[in-house]
C-alpha positions as CSV (number, residue, x, y, z in Angstrom):
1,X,41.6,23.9,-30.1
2,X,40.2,26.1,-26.7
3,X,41.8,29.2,-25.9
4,X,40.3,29.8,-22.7
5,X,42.3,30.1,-19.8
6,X,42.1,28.0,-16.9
7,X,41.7,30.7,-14.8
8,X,38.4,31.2,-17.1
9,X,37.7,27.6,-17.2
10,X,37.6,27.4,-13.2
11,X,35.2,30.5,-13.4
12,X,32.7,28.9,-15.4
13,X,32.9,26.0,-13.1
14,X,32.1,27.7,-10.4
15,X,29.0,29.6,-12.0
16,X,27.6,25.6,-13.4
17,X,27.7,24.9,-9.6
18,X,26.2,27.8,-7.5
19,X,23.0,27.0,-6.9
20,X,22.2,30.2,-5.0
21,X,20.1,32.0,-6.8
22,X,17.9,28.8,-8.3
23,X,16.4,25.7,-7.4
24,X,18.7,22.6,-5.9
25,X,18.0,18.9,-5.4
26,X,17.5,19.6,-2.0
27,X,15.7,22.4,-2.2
28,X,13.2,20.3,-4.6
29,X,12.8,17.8,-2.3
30,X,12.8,19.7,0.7
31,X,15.6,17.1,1.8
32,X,16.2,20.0,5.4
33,X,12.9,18.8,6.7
34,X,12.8,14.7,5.8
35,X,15.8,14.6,7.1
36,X,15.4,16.6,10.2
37,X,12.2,14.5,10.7
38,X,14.2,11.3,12.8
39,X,13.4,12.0,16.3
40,X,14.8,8.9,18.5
41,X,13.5,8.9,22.0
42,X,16.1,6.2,23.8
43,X,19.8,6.1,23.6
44,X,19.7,2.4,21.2
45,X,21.8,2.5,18.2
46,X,18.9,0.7,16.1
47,X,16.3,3.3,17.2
48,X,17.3,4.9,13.6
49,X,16.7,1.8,11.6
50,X,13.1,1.5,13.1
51,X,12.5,5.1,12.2
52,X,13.6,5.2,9.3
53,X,12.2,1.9,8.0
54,X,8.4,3.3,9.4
55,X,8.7,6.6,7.6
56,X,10.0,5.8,4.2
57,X,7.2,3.2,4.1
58,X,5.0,5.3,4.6
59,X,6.0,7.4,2.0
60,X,5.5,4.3,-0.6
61,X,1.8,4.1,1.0
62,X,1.5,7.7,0.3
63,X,2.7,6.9,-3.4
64,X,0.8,3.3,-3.4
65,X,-2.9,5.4,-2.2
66,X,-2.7,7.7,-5.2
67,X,-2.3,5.1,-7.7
68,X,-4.7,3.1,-6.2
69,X,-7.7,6.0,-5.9
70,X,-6.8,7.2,-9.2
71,X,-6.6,3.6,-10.3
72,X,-10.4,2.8,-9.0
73,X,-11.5,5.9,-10.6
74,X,-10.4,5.0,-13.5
75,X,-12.0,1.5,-13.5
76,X,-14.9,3.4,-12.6
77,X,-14.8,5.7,-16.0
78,X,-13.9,2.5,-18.1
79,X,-10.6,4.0,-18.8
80,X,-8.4,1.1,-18.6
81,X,-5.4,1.4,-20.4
82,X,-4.5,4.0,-17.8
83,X,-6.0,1.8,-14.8
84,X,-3.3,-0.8,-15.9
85,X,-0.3,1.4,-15.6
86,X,-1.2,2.3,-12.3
87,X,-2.0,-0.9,-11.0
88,X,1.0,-1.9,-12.1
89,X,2.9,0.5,-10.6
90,X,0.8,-0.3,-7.3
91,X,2.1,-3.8,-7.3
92,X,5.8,-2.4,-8.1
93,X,5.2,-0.1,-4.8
94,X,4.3,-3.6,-2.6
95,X,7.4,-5.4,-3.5
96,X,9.1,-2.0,-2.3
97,X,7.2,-2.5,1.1
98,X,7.9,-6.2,1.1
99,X,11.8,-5.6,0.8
100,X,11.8,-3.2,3.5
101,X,11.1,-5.8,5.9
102,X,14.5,-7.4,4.9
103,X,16.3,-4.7,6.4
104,X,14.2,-4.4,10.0
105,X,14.8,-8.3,10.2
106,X,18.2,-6.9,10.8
107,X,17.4,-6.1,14.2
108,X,17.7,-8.6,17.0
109,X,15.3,-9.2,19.8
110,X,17.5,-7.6,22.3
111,X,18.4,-4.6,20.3
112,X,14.5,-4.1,19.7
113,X,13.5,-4.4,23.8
114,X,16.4,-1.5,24.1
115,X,13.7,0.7,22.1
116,X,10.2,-0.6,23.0
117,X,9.8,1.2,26.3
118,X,9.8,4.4,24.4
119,X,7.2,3.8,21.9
120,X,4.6,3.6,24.1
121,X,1.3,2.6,22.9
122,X,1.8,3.6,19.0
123,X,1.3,0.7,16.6
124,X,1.7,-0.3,12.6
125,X,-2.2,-0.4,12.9
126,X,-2.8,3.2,13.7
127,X,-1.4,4.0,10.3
128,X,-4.0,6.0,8.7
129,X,-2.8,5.3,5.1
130,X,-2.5,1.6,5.4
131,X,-5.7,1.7,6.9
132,X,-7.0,4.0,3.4
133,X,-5.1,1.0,1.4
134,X,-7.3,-2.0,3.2
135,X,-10.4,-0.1,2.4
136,X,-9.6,0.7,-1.1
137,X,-9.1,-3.1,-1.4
138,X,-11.7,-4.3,0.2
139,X,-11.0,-5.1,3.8
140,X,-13.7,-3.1,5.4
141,X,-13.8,-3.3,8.9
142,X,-15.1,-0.5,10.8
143,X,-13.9,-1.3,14.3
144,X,-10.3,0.1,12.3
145,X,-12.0,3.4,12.0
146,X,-11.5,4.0,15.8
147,X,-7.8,4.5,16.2
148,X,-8.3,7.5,14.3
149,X,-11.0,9.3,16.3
150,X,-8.3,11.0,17.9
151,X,-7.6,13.2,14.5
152,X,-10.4,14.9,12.8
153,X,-8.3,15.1,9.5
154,X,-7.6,11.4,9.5
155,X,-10.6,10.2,10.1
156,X,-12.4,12.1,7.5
157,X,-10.1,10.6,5.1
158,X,-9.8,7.2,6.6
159,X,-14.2,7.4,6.9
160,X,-13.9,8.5,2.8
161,X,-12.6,5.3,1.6
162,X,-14.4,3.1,4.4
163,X,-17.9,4.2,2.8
164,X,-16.7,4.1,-1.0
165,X,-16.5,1.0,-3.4
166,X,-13.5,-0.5,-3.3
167,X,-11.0,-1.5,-6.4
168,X,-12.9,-4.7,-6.6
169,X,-16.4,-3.4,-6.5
170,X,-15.5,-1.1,-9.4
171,X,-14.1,-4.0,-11.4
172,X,-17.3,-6.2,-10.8
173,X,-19.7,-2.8,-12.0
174,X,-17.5,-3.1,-15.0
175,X,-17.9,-6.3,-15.8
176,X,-21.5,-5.9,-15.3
177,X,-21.5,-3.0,-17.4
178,X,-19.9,-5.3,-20.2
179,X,-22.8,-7.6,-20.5
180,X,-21.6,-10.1,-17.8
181,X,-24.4,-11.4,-15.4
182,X,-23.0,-9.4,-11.8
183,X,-25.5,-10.2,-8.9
184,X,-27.2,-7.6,-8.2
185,X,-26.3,-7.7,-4.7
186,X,-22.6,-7.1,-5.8
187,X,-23.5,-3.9,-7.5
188,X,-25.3,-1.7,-5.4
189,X,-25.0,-2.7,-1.3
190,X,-23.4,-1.5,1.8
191,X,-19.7,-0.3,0.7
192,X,-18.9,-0.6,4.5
193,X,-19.2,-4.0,4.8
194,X,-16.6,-6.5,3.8
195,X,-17.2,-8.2,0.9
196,X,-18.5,-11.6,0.4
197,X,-17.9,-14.2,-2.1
198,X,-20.3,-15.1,-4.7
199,X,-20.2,-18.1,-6.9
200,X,-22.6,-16.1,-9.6
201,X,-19.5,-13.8,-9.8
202,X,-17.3,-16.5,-10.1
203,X,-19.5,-17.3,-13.2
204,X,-19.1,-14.0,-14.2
205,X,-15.0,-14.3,-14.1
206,X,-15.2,-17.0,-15.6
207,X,-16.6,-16.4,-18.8
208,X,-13.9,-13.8,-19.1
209,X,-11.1,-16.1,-18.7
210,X,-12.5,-18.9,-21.0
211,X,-12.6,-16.4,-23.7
212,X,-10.0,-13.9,-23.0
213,X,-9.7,-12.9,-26.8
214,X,-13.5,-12.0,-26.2
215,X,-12.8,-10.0,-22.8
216,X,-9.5,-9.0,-23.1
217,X,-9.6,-5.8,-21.1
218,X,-11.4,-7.6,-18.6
219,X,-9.1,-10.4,-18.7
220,X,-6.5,-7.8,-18.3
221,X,-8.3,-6.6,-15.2
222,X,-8.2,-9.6,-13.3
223,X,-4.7,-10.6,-13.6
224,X,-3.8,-7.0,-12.7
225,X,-5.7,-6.9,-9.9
226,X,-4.2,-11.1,-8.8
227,X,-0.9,-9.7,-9.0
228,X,-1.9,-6.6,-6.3
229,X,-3.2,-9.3,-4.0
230,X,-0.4,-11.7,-4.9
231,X,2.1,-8.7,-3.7
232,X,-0.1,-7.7,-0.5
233,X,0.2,-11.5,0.6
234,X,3.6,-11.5,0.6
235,X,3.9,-7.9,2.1
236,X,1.5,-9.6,5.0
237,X,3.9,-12.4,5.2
238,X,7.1,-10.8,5.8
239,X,5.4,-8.5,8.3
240,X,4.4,-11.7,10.4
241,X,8.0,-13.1,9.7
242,X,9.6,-10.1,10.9
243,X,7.8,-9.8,13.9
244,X,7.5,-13.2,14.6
245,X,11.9,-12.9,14.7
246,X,11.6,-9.8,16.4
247,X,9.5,-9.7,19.4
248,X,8.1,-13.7,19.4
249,X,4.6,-14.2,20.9
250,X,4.8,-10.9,22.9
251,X,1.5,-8.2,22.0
252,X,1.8,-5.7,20.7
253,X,2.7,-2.2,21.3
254,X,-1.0,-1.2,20.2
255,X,-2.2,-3.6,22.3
256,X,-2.8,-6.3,19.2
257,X,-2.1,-9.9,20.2
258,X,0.9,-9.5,18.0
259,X,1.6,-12.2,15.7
260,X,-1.4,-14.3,16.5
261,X,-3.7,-11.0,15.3
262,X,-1.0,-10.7,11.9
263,X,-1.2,-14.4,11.0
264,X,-5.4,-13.7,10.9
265,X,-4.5,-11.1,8.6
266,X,-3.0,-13.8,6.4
267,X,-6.5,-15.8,5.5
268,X,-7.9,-12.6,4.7
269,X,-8.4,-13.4,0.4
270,X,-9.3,-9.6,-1.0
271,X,-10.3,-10.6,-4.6
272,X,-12.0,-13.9,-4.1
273,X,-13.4,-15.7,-7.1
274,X,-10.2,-14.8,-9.0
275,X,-8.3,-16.9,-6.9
276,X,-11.1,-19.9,-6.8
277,X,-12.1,-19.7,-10.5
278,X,-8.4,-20.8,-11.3
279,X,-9.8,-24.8,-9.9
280,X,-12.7,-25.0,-12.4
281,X,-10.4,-23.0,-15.3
């Protein structure tokens, strides 16, 4: 049975709570400056929600990039146990991004002209980072590289993953590494040009899949990387959705034509021949 006091008790209490003289959960994550960080311009209630939604996306991309980079270097190393965790995790990251559209859907067409006026001509598509995460999976396009000029820092980084191989040229190296017949044209060529399908590769992907036991880290590989694309379509389609309920045909703050330029984005295929080998399977 205790014999402290309460008095004693409440002490104690006290001590297990004061978090001046260590670290707190705010202090750790510097929660004074994220939080401080929501700058509305106009007087709209929903100005918030727009904000918010932008920003903590972006910090998933910052999240979904480092996976992704350490992911390719990984491939790159043949280290794929680890590649898988991260890739993974990369595709657990897009369904984050694709449910954050559910709550900007929230916002009616009116409630978003209220704000528009004040954003000027900034855009989704001047985001640096999602621009790092198209090039890392393969969607080179080096008219993208412009929006950045503006930034030295950006740029740089942005340029970085432009001229590097992307996920999917690391993975066909590797399976050319493995004894599979890769064109050569697929392994050493222009990283800054988009890829282009290749029915040898196909060939390639599909001796992995008819004998998986065989290639099992390779068949692995290419189911990891099919459910990253299969997650990046959807993020692309709720993106066209939402803005399709949002503004209509309007353009785009950036200048974009809006939906019609999104619902190109939606016939972009990143990882070709594992999509079209699934017909001859």
């Amino acid at each position: 049975m205790s014999t402290a006091r309460p008095q004693d008790i409440v002490a104690e209490e006290k001590a297990r709570l004061d978090f001046s003289h260590g670290m707190s959960y705010g202090d750790y994550l510097h929660l004074d400056q994220i939080l401080s960080a929501q700058h509305p311009l106009s007087p709209a209630h929903d100005e918030l929600l727009f904000i918010v939604q932008h920003q903590t996306s972006e910090l998933w991309m910052k999240l979904l990039l480092k996976e992704l980079a350490s992911a390719i270097e990984d491939v790159r190393e043949n280290r794929l146990p680890p590649a898988f965790k991260k890739l993974a995790r990369a595709s657990r990251i897009m369904e984050q991004l694709v449910h954050a559209w559910d709550v900007l859907a929230t916002m009616t067409p009116p409630e978003y002209s209220a704000i528009r006026p004040y954003l000027g001509p900034s855009s989704g598509f001047q985001s640096f980072q999602y621009r790092c995460i198209e090039f890392a999976l393969g969607n080179k396009n080096a008219a993208m590289l412009g929006p950045h000029a503006h930034h030295p820092e950006r740029l740089a980084l942005v340029e970085s993953f432009h001229r590097a191989p992307s996920l999917y040229d690391e993975a066909l190296r590797l399976l050319a590494r493995s004894g599979l017949p890769v064109p050569a044209s697929h392994l050493e060529r222009d990283w800054t040009q988009p890829y282009e399908a290749s029915d040898e590769v196909e060939a390639a992907w599909l001796a992995v899949y008819r004998a998986p036991g065989q290639h099992w880290d390779l068949y692995q590989l290419g189911e990891k990387l099919v459910d990253l694309e299969d997650a990046f379509r959807l993020w692309r389609f709720r993106h066209v959705t939402t803005v399709e309920r949002i503004i209509g045909f309007k353009r785009g703050t950036g200048g974009t034509s809006g939906v019609g330029y999104l619902r190109k984005m939606l016939d972009v295929v990143l990882f070709p021949e594992l999509w079209r080998l699934r017909t001859d399977l």
